[in-house]
C-alpha positions as CSV (number, residue, x, y, z in Angstrom):
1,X,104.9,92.1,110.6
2,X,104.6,92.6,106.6
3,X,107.2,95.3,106.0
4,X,105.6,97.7,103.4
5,X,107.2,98.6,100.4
6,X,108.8,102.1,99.9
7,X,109.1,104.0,96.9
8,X,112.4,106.0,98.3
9,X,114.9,104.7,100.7
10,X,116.2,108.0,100.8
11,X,113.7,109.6,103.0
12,X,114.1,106.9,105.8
13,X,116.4,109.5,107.6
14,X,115.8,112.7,105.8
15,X,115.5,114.3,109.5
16,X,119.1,114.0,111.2
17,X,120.1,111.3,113.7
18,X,116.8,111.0,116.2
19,X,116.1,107.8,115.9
20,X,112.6,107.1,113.9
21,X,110.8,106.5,117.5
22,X,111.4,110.2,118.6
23,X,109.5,111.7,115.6
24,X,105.8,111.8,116.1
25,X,104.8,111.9,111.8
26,X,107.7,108.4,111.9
27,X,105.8,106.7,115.4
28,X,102.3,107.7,113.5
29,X,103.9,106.5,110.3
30,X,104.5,102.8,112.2
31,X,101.2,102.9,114.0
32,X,99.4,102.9,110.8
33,X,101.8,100.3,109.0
34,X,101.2,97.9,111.8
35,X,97.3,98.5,112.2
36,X,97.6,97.3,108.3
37,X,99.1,94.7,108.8
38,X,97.2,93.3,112.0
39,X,93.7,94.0,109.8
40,X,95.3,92.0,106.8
41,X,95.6,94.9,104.1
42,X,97.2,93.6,101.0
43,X,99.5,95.2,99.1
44,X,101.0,98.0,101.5
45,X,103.3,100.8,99.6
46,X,104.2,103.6,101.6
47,X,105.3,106.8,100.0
48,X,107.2,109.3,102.0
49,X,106.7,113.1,101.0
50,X,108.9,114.7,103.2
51,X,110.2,117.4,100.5
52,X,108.3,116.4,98.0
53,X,104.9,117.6,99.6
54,X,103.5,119.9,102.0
55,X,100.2,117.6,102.7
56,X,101.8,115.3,104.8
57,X,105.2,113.2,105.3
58,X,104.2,110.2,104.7
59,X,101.3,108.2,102.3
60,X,100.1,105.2,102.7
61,X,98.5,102.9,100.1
62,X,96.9,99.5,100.9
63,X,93.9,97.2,99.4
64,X,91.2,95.8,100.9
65,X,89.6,92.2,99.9
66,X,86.2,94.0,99.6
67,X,84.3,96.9,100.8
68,X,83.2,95.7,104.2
69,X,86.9,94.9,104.6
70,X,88.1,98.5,103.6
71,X,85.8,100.5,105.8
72,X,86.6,98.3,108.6
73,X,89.6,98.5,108.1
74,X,89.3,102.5,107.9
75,X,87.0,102.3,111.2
76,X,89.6,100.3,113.3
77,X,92.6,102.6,111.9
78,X,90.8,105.9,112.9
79,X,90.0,104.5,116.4
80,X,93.5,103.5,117.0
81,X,95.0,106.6,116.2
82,X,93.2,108.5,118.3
83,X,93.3,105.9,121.2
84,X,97.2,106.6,120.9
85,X,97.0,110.3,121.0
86,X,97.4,111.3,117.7
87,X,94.2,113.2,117.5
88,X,91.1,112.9,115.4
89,X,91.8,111.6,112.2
90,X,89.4,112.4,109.5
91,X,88.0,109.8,107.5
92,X,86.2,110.6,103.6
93,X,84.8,107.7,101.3
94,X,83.5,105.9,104.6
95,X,79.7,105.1,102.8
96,X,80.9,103.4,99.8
97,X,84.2,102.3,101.4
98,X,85.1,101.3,97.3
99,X,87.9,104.6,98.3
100,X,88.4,105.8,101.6
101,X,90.7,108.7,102.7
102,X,92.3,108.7,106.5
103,X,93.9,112.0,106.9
104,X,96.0,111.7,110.3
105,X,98.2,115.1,109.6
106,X,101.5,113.3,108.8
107,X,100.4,110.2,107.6
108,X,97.5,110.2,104.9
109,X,96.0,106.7,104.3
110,X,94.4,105.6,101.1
111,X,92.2,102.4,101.1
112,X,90.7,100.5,98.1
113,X,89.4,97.7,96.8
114,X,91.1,96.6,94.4
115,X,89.5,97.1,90.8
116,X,89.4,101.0,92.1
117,X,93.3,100.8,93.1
118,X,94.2,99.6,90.2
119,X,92.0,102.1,87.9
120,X,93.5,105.3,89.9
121,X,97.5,104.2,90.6
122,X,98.5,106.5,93.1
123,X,101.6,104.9,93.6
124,X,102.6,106.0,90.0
125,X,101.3,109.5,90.2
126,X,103.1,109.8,93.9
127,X,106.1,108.3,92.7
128,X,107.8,111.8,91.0
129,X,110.0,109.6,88.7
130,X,111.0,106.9,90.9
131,X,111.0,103.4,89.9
132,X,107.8,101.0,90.5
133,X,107.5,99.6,93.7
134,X,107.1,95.7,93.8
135,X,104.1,94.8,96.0
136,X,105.2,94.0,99.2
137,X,102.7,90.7,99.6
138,X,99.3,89.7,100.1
139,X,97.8,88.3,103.2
């Protein structure tokens, strides 16, 4: 699996010594990572916001190859987290698909193509300071 790129290594264990598997927002977190990857998102960065932000722990941002790509994408990622029991995600942008919003609680997902990724950089506006993440691959 594509490992994504994080903009903090420091909030890999902000929460004590459970292991990352015993934390719901961390399993949710990997669920969405791995849905990702198996539906060939490019460029994954993953931001965590534990302390930084009360809207979720973690964000996800990944690109899609084009807008059919992105809202399927954004389909098959809202079905499989509430086929795990997560919940009813809810899912914004879904029509255009150039920008669509999955807000899972914990995890928020943003998908884009990638002229519209580009133009917005919320990887630079999330990243409060820290250093630029390197994308972590194409597929």
């Amino acid at each position: 699996m594509q490992q994504a790129q994080s903009l903090t290594a420091s909030a890999d264990n902000q929460r004590g010594t459970m292991p990352d598997t015993d934390i719901p927002a961390d399993r949710l977190h990997q669920l969405v990572l791995s849905q990702l990857d198996d539906d060939q998102a490019q460029e994954i960065v993953s931001i965590p916001l534990a302390g930084k932000s009360s809207i979720a722990d973690h964000m996800i941002v990944a690109t899609g190859r084009s807008t059919r790509q992105v809202a399927s994408m954004a389909q098959k990622l809202a079905e499989r987290i509430k086929q795990e029991g997560f919940g009813n995600a809810r899912v914004e942008g879904l029509p255009t698909a150039d920008w669509v919003l999955i807000d899972a609680g914990d995890v928020v997902v943003h998908l884009f193509r990638p002229e519209v990724r580009s133009f917005y950089n919320l990887e630079r506006m999330w990243g409060f300071g820290d250093e630029k993440p390197a994308a972590s691959g194409t597929a």
